[in-house]
Each structure stands twice: as structure tokens, then as C-alpha cells.
KEMARLUM-296126 format. One record per residue (C-alpha): residue number from 1; residue in one letter; chain; x, y, z. Coordinates in nm, 2 decimals, padded with zeros to 4 digits. Layout:
<nodes>
num,residu,chaine,x,y,z
NUM,a,A,X,Y,Z .
...
</nodes>
This chain:
<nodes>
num,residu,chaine,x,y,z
1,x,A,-10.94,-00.52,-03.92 .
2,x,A,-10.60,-00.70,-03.88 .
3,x,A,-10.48,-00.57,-04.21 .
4,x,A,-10.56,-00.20,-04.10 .
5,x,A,-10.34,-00.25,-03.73 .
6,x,A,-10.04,-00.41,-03.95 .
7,x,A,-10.03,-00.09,-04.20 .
8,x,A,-10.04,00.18,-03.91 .
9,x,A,-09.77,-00.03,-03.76 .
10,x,A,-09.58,-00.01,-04.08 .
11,x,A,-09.65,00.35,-04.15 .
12,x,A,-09.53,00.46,-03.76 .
13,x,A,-09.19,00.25,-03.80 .
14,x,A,-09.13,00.45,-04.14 .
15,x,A,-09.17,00.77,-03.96 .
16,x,A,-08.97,00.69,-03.71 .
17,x,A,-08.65,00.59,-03.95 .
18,x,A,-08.71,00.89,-04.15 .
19,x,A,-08.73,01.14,-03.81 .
20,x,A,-08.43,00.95,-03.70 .
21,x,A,-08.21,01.03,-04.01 .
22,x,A,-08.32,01.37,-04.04 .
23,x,A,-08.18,01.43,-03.70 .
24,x,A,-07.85,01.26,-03.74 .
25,x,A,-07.79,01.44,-04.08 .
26,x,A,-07.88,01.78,-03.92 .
27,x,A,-07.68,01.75,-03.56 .
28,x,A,-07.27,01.86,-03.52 .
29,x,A,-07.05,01.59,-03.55 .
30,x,A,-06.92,01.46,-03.22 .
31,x,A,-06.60,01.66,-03.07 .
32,x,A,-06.36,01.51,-02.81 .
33,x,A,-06.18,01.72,-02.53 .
34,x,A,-05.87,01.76,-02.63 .
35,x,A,-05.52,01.60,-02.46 .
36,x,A,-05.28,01.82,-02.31 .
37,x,A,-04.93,01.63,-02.28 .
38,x,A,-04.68,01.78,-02.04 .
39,x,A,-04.30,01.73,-02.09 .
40,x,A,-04.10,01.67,-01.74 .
41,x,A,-03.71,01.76,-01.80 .
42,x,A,-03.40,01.57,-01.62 .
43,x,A,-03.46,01.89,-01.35 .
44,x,A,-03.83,01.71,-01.30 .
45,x,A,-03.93,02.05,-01.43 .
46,x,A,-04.26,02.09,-01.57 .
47,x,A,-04.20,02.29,-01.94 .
48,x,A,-04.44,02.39,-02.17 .
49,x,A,-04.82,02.25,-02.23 .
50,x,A,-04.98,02.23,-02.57 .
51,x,A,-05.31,02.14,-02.66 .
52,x,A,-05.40,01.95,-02.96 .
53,x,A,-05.69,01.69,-03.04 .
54,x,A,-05.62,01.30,-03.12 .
55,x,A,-05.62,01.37,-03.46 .
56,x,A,-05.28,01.55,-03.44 .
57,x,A,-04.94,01.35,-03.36 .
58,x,A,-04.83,01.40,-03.04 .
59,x,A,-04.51,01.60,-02.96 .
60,x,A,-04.15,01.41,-02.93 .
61,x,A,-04.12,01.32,-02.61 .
62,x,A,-03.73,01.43,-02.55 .
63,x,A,-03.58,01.21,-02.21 .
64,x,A,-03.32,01.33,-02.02 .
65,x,A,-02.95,01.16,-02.13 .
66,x,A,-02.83,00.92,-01.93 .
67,x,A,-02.44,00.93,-01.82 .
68,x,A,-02.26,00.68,-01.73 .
69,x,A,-01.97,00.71,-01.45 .
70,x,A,-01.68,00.50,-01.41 .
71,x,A,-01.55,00.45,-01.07 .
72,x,A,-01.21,00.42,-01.09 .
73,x,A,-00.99,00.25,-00.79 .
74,x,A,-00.85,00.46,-00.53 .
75,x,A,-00.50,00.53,-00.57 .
76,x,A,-00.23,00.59,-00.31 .
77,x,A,-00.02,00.90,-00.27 .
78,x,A,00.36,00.84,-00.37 .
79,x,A,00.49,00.92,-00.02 .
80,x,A,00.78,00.76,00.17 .
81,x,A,00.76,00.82,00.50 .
82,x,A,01.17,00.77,00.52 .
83,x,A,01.28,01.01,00.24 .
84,x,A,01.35,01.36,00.38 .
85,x,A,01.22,01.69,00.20 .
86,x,A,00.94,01.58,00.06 .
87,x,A,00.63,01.71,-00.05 .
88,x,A,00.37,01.63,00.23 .
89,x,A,00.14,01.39,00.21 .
90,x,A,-00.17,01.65,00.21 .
91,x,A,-00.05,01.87,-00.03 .
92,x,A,-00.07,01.57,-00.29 .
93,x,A,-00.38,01.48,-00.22 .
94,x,A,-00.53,01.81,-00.26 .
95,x,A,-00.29,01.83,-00.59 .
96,x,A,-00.40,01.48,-00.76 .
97,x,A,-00.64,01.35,-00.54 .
98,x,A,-00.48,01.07,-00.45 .
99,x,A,-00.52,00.87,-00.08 .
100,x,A,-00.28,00.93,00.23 .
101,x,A,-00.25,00.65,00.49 .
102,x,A,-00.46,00.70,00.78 .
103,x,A,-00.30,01.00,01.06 .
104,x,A,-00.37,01.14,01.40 .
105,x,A,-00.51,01.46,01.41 .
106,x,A,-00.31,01.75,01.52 .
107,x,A,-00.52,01.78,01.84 .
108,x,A,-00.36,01.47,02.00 .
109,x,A,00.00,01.39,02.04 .
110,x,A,00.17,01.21,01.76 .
111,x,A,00.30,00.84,01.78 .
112,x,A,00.64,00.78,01.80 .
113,x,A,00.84,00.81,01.51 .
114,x,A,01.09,00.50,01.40 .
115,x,A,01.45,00.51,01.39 .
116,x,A,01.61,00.30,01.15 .
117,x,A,01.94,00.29,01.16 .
118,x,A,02.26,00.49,01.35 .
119,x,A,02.55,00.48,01.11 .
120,x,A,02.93,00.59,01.16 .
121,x,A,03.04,00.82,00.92 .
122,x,A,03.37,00.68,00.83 .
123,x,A,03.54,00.91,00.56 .
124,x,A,03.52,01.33,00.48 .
125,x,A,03.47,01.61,00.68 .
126,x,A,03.23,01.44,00.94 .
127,x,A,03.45,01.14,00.98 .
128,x,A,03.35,00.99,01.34 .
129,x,A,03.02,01.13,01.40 .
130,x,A,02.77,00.95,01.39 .
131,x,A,02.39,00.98,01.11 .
132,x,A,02.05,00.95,01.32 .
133,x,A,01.80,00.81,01.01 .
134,x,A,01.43,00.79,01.14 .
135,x,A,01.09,00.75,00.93 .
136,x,A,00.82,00.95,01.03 .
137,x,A,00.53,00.81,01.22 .
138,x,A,00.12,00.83,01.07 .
139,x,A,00.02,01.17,01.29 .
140,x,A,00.05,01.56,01.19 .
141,x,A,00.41,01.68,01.35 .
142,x,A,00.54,02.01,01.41 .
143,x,A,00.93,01.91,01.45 .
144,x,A,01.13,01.64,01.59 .
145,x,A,01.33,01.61,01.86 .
146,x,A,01.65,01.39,01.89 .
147,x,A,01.80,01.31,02.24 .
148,x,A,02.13,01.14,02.29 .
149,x,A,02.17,00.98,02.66 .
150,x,A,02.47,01.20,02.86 .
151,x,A,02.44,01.50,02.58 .
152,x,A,02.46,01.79,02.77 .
153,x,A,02.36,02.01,02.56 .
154,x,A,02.00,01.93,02.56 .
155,x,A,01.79,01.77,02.26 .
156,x,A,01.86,01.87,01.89 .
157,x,A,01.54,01.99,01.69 .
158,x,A,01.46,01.97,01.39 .
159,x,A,01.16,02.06,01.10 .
160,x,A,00.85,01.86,01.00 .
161,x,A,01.07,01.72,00.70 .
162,x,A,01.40,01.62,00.82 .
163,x,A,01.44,01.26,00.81 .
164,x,A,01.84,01.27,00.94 .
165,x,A,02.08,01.44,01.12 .
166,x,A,02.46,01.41,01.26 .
167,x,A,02.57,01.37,01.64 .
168,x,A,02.92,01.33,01.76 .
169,x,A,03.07,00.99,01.83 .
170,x,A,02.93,00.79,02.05 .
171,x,A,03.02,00.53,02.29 .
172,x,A,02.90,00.17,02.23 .
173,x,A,02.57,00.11,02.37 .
174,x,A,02.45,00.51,02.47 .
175,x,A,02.08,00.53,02.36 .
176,x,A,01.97,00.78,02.12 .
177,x,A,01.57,00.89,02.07 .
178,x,A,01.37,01.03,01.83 .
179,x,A,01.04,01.25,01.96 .
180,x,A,00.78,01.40,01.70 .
181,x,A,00.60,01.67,01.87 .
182,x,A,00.31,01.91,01.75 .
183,x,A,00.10,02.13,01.94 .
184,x,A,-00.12,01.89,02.12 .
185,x,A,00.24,01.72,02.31 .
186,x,A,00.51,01.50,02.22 .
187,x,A,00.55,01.12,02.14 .
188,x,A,00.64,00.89,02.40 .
189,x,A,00.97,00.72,02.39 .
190,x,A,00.96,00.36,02.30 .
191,x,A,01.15,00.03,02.17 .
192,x,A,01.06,00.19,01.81 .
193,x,A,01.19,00.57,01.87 .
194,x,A,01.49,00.48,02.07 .
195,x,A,01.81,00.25,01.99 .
196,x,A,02.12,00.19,02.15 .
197,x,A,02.42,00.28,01.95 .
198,x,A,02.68,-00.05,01.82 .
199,x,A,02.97,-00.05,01.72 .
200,x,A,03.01,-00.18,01.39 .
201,x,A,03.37,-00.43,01.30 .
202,x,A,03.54,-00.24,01.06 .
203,x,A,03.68,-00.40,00.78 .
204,x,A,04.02,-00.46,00.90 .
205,x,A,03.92,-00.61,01.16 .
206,x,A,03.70,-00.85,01.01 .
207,x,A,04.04,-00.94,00.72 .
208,x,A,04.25,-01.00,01.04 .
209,x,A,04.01,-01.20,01.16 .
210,x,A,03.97,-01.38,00.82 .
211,x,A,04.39,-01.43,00.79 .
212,x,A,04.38,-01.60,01.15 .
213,x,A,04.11,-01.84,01.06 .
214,x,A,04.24,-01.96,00.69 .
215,x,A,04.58,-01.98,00.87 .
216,x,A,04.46,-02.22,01.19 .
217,x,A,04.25,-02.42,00.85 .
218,x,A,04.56,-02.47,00.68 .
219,x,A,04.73,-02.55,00.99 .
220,x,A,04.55,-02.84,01.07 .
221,x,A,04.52,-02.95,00.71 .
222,x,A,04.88,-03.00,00.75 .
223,x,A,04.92,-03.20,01.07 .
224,x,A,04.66,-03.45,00.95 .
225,x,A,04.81,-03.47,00.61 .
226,x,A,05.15,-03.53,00.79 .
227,x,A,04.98,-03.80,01.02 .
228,x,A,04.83,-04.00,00.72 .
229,x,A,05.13,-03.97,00.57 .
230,x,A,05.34,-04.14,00.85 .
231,x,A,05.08,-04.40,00.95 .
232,x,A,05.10,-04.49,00.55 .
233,x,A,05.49,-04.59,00.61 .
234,x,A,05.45,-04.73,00.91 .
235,x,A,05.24,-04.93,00.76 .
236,x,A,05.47,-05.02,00.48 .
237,x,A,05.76,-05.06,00.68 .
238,x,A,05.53,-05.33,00.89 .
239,x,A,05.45,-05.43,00.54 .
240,x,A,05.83,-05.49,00.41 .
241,x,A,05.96,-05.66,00.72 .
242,x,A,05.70,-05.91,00.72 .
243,x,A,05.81,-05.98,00.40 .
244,x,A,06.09,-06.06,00.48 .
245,x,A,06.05,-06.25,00.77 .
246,x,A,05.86,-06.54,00.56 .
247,x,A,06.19,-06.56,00.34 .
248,x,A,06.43,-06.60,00.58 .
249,x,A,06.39,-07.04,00.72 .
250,x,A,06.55,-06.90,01.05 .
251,x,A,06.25,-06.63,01.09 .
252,x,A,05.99,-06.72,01.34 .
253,x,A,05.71,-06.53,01.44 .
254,x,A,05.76,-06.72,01.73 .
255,x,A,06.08,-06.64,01.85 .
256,x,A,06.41,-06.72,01.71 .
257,x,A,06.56,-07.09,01.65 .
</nodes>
């Protein structure tokens, strides 16, 4: 009875094997979905998809190139704001790009401009006037104005890029002013805009002067050469008679015998 039971058992696991094959033989191999890759550009575009299945090589991903930029250090416009007719400030920056030194804006009144020196003209056709030089102060200006204390004749003007200009002589110590102005008001007058007007020692003056001292020098060297020179022979004259003193037996220092 056992023996029966163990060869159904054997015979149902061989028809199960054999069903089992059959099938596997007969069914469609086993398809996966295909990938879809997507390229993104340097726009973060999507581009065109394409399909393919894992036994094809993928596509070549392409990535954006990557540029490098140098910053390169600010440089400053070559602007004086001394030198007269220049080109302004602006109009090199918007020609080379290069940095202008902080201004006002033309909707307040500039600062005050500087003068920098008031010089006698003493030789040619303008001999004995006198050169107003001023720099130009960090604000947008129209035109200066220059204004000499007891001018009657009002205040001198002058364009955007004058740096100088001539008044007539001067006495020693009348004040002359510089005013930038643009359309927002003028400057106002201070220790930097304005100066008072010195005389400067002309050259003769200062040889005269140099004559009388080197002559007063000498002078003296003189009288205390001639002072060393006499106390020297007084001194040998003090010298020689005591001398001769000690030679003579009727010579006393203490009177005579």
C-alpha cells in the first residue's frame, strides 16, 4: 500500500516539472518599459526626449560650459581736478569705464571750490596783474564765479573748465573768492574759496637784504679779530716787561730801592 502512495507521489511531481517547462518554453520573454532620458540645457530648457530600452547606450549627456570671470580692480579716472580744459570726469567714465571720485548731484548747490594760489605776473604783456588758480571742488558746476573785495565791476565768470584767470593788481591783503554755481545755487564762501592777496619780496629785495646781512657778519668778524689781536699783545707786552723786570737787581715788584 505504501509503495503504491510513494509512486503516485512520484508520478504527480513529474507532471508537474514537465507542465512547468512547457509553459516557460511556450510564454514571451519578459519586456521592460522603456527609459526616456531628458536633456536640460544651460537655459534649464527641456530639449528633445528619446525612448530607447536598457539594452541600448544612453545618449551623451552634453553640460552647459562653465566660464570663468575675472574681476579685475576698479580703476580710477585720470582727472586732475587743478588742470584746466579737461575732459570731464563723466565723459571718461562712459568712455573707458573707469571710476570718478564721489560728487554732489546737480540738484544741490556745489561745495566750494579751492583756491590755490594768487600769483603776480611779473614780466610780458600782463606784467602787474595778478593769476587767480583754483581746483575744482567734487559737485556738478555750471561756471565759476571770481570776486575781488572793492571790484566795482561786479564778479568775473567763467565756464565749467576754467581753472585760472587774471585780475588787475591788487593791494596787499584785499580778499579774492572763488564761487562754483549750477542750477541748484552757488557755493558758499569759505577759508578754502577765499584768500587774501600777499605781497610777495621780489628778488631784489631779498639780495639787498642778503648784502646788509654778510656785510654786518663780516663786520663783526672784524672787530673781534681786532680785539683778539690786541689782547694777544697786551699780553706780550705784559709778557716782555716782566722779563725784564727779573733781570734788572734794582727791579722790585715791590716798589723801587
Amino acid at each position: 500500500m505504501m509503495s503504491i502512495h510513494r509512486n503516485l507521489a512520484v508520478l504527480l511531481l513529474f507532471l508537474h516539472s514537465h507542465l512547468y517547462t512547457h509553459a516557460a518554453s511556450t510564454s514571451s520573454p519578459v519586456t521592460h518599459p522603456p527609459f526616456k532620458y531628458i536633456t536640460i540645457n544651460s537655459n534649464n530648457e527641456y530639449e528633445d526626449e528619446e525612448e530607447f530600452d536598457k539594452h541600448s547606450s544612453p545618449p551623451e549627456v552634453v553640460y552647459p560650459a562653465r566660464t570663468t570671470l575675472l574681476r579685475q580692480n576698479p580703476q580710477f579716472c585720470q582727472y586732475d581736478p587743478c588742470l584746466e580744459n579737461q575732459e570731464p570726469c563723466e565723459d571718461l567714465n562712459e568712455r573707458t569705464g573707469c571710476l570718478c571720485p564721489g560728487r554732489s548731484g546737480a540738484d544741490v548747490p556745489p561745495k566750494e571750490p579751492r583756491i590755490d594760489t594768487l600769483l603776480p605776473i611779473s614780466e610780458g604783456e600782463h606784467k602787474g596783474k595778478i593769476e587767480v588758480q583754483w581746483c575744482a571742488p567734487s559737485s556738478v558746476v555750471t561756471r565759476y564765479r571770481v570776486v575781488v573785495q572793492g571790484n566795482e565791476g561786479g564778479a568775473l565768470e567763467f565756464q565749467a573748465t576754467a581753472r585760472r584767470t587774471l585780475v588787475g593788481s591788487l593791494e596787499p591783503g584785499t580778499m579774492v573768492c572763488v564761487e562754483a554755481v549750477n542750477k541748484a545755487g552757488g557755493s558758499v564762501p569759505s577759508e578754502f574759496s577765499c584768500k587774501r592777496y600777499e605781497r610777495p619780496e621780489s628778488s631784489d629785495h631779498n639780495l639787498l637784504l642778503g648784502v646788509i646781512g654778510g656785510g654786518v657778519i663780516f663786520l663783526l668778524i672784524l672787530i673781534i679779530t681786532a680785539v683778539i689781536l690786541w689782547k694777544y699783545q697786551m699780553y706780550k707786552r705784559a709778557k716782555r716787561n716782566s722779563t725784564d723786570g727779573l733781570g734788572n737787581p734794582s727791579y722790585s715788584t715791590e716798589g723801587t730801592l
